[in-house]
C-alpha positions as CSV (number, residue, x, y, z in Angstrom):
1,X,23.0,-35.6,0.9
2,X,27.1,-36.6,0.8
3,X,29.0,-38.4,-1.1
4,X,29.9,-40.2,1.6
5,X,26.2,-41.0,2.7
6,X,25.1,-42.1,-0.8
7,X,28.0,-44.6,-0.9
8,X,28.2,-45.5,2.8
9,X,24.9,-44.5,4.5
10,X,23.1,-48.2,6.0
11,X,25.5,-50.5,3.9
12,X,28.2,-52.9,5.7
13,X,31.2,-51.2,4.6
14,X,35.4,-52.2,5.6
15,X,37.2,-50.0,7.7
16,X,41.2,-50.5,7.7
17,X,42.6,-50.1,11.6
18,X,45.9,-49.0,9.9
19,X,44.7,-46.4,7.6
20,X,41.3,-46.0,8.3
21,X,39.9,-46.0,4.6
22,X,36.6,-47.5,3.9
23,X,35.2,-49.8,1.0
24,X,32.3,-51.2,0.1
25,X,31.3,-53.4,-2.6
26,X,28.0,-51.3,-3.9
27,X,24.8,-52.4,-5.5
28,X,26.3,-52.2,-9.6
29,X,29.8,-54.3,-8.5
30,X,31.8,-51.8,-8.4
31,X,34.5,-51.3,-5.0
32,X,33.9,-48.1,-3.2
33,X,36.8,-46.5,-1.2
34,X,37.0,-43.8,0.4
35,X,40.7,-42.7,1.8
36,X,41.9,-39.4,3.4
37,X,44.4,-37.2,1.5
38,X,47.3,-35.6,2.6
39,X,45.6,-32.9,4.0
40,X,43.3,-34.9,6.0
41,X,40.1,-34.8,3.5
42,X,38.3,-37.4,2.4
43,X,38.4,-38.4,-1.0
44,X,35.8,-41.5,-2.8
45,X,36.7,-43.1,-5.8
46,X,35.6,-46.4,-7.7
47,X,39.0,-49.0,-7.3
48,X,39.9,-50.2,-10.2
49,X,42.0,-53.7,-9.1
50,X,39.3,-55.4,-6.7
51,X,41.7,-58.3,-6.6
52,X,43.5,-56.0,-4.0
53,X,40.7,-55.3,-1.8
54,X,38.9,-59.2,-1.6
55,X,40.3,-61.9,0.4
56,X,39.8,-65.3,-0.7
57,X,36.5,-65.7,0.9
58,X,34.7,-62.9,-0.4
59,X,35.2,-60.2,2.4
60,X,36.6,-57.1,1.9
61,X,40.6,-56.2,3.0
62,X,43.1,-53.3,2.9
63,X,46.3,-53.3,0.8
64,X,47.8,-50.6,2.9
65,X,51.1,-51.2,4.3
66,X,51.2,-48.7,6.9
């Protein structure tokens, strides 16, 4: 099994329109996200400021400013 599908698989995750990266809050707490490198491959990684990533009413947002 991925990476990808042990974070993502049957979960409702956040997909950014601008720079398609995904997060999810998972079962522990901790915020998911999974962006693309430079090269184009995807990378997952636990975010450390969740402030960034959670709107005021508990849904999940981008900080990208592309």
């Amino acid at each position: 099994m991925s990476l990808f599908n042990q974070v993502f698989d049957g979960k409702d995750y956040f997909e950014c329109e601008k720079c398609e990266s995904l997060a999810i809050i998972d079962e522990n707490g901790k915020l998911m996200r999974m962006v693309f490198t430079n090269q184009g491959l995807p990378a997952i990684y636990e975010e450390k400021n969740k402030a960034n990533f959670i709107n005021e009413n508990g849904s999940l947002k981008c900080d990208c400013n592309n």
